[in-house]
Structure formats: C-alpha cells, structure tokens
C-alpha positions in Angstrom: 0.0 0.0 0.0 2.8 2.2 0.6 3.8 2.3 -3.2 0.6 3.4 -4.3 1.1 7.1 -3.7 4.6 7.6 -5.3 3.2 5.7 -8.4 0.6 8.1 -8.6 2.9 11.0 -8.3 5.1 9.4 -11.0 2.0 8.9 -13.6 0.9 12.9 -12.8 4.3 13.9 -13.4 3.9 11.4 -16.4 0.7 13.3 -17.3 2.1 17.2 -17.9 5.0 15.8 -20.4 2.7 13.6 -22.6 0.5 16.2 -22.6 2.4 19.1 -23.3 1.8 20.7 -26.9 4.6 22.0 -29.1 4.5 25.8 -29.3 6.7 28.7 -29.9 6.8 32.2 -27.7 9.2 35.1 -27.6 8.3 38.7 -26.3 10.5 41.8 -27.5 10.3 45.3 -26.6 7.2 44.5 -24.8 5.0 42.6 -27.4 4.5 38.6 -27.2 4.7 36.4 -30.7 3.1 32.7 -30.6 3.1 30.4 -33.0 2.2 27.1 -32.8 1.2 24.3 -35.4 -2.3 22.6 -35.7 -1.1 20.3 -38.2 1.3 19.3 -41.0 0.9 22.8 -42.8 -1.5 25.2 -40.7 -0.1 27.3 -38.3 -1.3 29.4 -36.0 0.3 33.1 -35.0 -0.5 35.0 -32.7 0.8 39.0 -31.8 0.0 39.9 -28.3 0.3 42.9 -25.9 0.6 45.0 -29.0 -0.9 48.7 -27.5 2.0 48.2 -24.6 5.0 47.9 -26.7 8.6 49.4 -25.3 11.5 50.3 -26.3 11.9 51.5 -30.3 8.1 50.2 -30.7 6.4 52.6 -27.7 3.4 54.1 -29.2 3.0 51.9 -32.4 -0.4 51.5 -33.3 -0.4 50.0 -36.7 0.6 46.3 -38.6 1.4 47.0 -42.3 2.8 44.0 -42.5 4.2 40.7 -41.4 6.7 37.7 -42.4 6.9 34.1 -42.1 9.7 31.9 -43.1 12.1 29.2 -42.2 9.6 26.8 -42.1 11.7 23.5 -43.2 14.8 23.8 -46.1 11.8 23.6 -48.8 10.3 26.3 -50.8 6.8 28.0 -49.8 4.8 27.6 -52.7 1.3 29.2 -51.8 -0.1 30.6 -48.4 -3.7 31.3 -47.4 -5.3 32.8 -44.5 -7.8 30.4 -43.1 -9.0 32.5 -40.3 -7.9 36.2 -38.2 -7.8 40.1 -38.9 -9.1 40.7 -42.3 -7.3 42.4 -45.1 -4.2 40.5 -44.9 -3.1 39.3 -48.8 -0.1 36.5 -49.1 2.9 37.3 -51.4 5.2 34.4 -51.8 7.2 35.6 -55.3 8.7 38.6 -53.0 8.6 36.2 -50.0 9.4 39.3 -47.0 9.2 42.7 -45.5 12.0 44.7 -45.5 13.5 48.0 -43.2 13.4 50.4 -46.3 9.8 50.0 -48.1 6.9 48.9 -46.6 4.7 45.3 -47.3 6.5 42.5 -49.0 9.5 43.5 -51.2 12.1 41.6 -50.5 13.9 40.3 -53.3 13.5 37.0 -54.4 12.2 34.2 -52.5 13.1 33.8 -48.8 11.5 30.5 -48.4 8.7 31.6 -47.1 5.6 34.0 -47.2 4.5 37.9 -46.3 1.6 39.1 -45.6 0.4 42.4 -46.1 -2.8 44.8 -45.5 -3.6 47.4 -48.0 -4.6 49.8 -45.4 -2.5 49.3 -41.9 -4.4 47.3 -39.2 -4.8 48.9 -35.6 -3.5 46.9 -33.3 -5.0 45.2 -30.2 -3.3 42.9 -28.0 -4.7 39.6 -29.7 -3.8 39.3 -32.9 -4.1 35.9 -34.0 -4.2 34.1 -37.7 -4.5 30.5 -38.5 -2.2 30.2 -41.8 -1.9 27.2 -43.9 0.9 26.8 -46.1 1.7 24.3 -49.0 5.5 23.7 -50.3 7.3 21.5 -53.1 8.5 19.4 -49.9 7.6 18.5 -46.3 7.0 21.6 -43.8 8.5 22.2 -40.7 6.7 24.7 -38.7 8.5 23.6 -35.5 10.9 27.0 -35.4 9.2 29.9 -37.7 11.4 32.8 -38.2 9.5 36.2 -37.7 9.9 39.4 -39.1 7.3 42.6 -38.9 6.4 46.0 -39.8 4.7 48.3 -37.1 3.8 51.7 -37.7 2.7 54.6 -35.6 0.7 57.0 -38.0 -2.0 55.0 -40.6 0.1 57.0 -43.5 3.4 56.0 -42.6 6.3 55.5 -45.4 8.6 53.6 -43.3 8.4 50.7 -40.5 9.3 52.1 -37.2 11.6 50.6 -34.8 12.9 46.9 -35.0 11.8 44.4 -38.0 12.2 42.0 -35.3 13.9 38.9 -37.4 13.6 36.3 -35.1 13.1 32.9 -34.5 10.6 31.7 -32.1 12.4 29.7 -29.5 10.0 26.1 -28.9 8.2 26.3 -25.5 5.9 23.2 -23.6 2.5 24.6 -23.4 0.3 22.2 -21.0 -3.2 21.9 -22.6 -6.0 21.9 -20.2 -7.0 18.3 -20.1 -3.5 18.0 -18.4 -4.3 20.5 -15.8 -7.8 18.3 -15.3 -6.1 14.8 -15.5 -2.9 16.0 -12.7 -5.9 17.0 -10.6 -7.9 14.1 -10.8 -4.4 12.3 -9.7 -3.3 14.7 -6.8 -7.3 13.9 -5.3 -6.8 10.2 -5.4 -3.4 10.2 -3.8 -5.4 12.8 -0.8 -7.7 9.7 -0.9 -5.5 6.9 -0.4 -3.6 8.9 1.9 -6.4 9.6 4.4 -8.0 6.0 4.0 -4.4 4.9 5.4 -4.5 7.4 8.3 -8.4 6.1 8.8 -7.0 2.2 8.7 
C-alpha cells in the first residue's frame, strides 16, 4: 500500500509531459509572438500585448505588414489565411518585409511568405491568424522565423523601430485536459492517503 502514492505521483508527473503541446513564444520590446502548429501545414500566430509595446516600438499602433519563413529547407509555394484580422493578402514571389519600403518587397524568394494589408491594421493585444501553407517538400513549422512592420501613423512611409527577425524559440505549453487529469491524480493520492490514516 505504501507504493501506491509515489506511483501516482510518477504517472501525474507522467501526465504534464505527454501532454504538453509543441509551441513557440518570444516577447521583444514588450510585445509577445506565438506560433504554434495545428497540423502538418497550418499554423497558428499570434501577436500579443501590442498597444503596450517598449522600447523603439512605444506608441506603435499600426501592422502593415508581417513575415513568415524558415519553415523546413523547402520552398513555400502558396499561403492562405484560413482564419484572423481581415485584409491581410499572401505574397510568396517577393517572400518578406524589409527596413526600407513597406509590405512584401524583398527580393527574391526567402523561403517563405509575407503578408500584407492594404490599409494598416490597428493593433489590439490579440492578434491571432491560422495560416496554412503548401510547399514543393515536407513543412516544418517547428521554429518559424518572424519578421514585422509596425507603424505609428495609418500613412506612414517607413516601418518604425525593429523588424524584429527572429526565430521563435520552442516552449511546452500544458493543454488543459492535463491540468484536469494531474488534478484528478493529486485527489486520489489525498484519498489513499487519508484511507491509510483512517485504517
């Protein structure tokens, strides 16, 4: 009887790594980016804290414009918005944003896909679009690189502050039935454990 409550510890413990979801996170100057993958070729990004940005950012209040790449050593064929903040069109033949124009003009294809809006989006501090992608090979959305183009006035000429160009380190997000499943465990250890005492 005296096993029973460190195998139960052991199988919660067991619990929060199977099931932990794959997901990517980095904040900078303020602002969170997300990405995570909800299958083979859809991803979903996400821009948070947006209005509270710091440093070369403070007071932005516009996206023109935002860039997705690195997603396996294959070429990004095609890109479409399945769901998020409307006005957003995909340019894969220019492939990313750049410091000195704004929407997607970089040259040639960075293996990857921009996305731009005609006229800038306010922000808000949840952003999120679900993206699918298709490729001449087998994606990897496991470490997206990120690049993006705030503005502070709607008729802006130029990004402000950083591009950001960064790759989203992988982080363990627990999904809720975790949360439900470690509690169910913790209650039947209390249980054992006070059926002991009572014995």
């Amino acid at each position: 009887m005296k096993k029973f409550p460190a195998i139960f510890a052991a199988f919660a413990l067991g619990l929060l790594s199977f099931g932990a979801q794959a997901a990517n996170s980095l904040t900078f100057q303020g602002v969170t980016f997300a990405s995570r993958a909800i299958d083979a070729d859809t991803l979903e990004f996400s821009i948070l804290n947006a209005t509270h940005a710091t440093g070369n950012w403070a007071g932005a209040s516009f996206l023109k414009g935002f860039e997705i790449k690195e997603l396996g050593s294959f070429e990004v064929t095609g890109a479409t918005i399945v769901s998020g903040p409307a006005g957003f069109v995909t340019d894969v033949a220019h492939g990313g944003v750049n410091g000195s124009s704004l929407g997607c003009s970089s040259n040639g294809n960075t293996k990857g896909a921009c996305f731009s809006s005609g006229a800038p989006l306010a922000l808000t501090d949840s952003l999120v679009w679900r993206i699918d992608f298709t490729a001449n090979g087998a994606l990897s959305l496991t470490a997206p690189h990120i690049k993006v183009q705030f503005l502070d006035n709607v008729g802006d000429k130029k990004k402000m502050g950083d591009l950001l160009s960064m790759t989203l380190p992988v982080t363990a997000v627990p999904e809720p039935e975790t949360y439900a499943m470690l509690l169910a465990g913790l209650g039947l250890m209390g249980f054992i454990a006070r059926r002991r005492r009572a014995a």
